[in-house]
C-alpha positions in Angstrom: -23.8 -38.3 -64.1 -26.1 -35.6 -64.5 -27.1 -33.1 -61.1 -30.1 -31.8 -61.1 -31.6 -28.3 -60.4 -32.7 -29.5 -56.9 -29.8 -31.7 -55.8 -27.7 -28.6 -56.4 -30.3 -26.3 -53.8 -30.4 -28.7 -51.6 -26.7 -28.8 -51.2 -26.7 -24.9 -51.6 -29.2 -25.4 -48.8 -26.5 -27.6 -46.9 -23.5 -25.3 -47.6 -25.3 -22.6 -46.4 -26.9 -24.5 -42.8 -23.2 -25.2 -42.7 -21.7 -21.5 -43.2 -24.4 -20.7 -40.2 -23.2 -23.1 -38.3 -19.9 -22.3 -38.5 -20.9 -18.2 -38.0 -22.6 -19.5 -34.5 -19.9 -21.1 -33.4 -16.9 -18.2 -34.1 -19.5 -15.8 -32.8 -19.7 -18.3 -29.3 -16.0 -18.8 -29.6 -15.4 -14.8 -29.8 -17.5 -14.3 -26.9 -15.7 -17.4 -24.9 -12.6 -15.9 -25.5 -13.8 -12.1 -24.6 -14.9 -13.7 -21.2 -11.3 -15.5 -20.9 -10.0 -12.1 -21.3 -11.9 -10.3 -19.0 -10.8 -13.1 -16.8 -7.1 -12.4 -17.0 -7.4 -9.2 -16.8 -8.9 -9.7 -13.3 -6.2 -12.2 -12.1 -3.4 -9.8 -13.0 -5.2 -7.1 -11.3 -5.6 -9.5 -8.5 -2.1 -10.6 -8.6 -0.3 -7.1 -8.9 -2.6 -6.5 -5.7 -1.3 -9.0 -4.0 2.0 -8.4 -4.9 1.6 -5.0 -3.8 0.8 -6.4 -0.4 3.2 -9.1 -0.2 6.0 -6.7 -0.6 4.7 -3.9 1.8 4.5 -6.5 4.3 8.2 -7.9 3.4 9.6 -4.4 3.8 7.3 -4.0 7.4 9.2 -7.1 8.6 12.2 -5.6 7.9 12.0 -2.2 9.2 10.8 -4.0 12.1 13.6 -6.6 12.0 15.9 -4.0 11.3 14.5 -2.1 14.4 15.0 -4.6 16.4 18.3 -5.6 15.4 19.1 -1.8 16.4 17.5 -1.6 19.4 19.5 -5.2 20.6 22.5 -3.5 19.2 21.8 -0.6 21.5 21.3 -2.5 24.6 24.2 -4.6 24.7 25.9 -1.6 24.2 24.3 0.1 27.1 24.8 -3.3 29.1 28.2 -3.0 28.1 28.6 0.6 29.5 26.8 -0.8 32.5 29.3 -3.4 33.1 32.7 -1.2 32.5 30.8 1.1 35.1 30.0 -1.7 38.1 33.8 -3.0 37.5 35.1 0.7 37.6 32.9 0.8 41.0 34.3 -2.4 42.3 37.5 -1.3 41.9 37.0 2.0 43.7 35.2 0.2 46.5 38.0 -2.1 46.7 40.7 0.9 46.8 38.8 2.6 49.5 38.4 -0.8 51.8 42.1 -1.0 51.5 42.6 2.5 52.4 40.0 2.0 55.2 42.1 -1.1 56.2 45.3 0.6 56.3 44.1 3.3 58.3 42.5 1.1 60.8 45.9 -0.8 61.2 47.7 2.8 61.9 45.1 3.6 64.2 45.7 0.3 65.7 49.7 1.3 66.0 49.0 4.6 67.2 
């Protein structure tokens, strides 16, 4: 079959409406996938921000648990103290009632 001079232009013409095409659309993908990027980029900024946060608060709640635990630590140590001291005071009361009773009772011989 013989092709003539202007079926080859016009498909020429077609391969070349084609190549355009085909430019457009890697030039709109390119740009598609620059935006994408940019994209990321701000969501791992985001992210390592919010990581940043997440583990400043983390470490405030346990300086402050840690604090706390110390401070609870150091009370029922002082409440400890506190109790060795009324029982050591009991006992002293109780040693000078009996020595108050005893000397009552020699008064009461005398």
């Amino acid at each position: 079959k013989n092709i003539s001079s202007t079926d080859i232009i016009k498909c020429l013409n077609e391969l070349n409406e084609d190549l355009e095409d085909n430019k457009n659309e890697i030039n709109s993908t390119k740009l598609e996938i620059s935006t994408l990027n940019e994209r990321i980029n701000l969501l791992k900024t985001r992210n390592h921000e919010l990581l940043e946060k997440n583990n400043n608060l983390m470490e405030q709640q346990f300086n402050s648990m840690s604090s706390n635990h110390d401070e609870s630590l150091k009370l029922r140590k002082e409440n400890i103290e506190y109790q060795s001291n009324i029982n050591l005071i009991k006992q002293e009361n109780e040693t000078i009632k009996n020595n108050l009773n005893e000397e009552k009772l020699e008064n009461e011989t005398i």
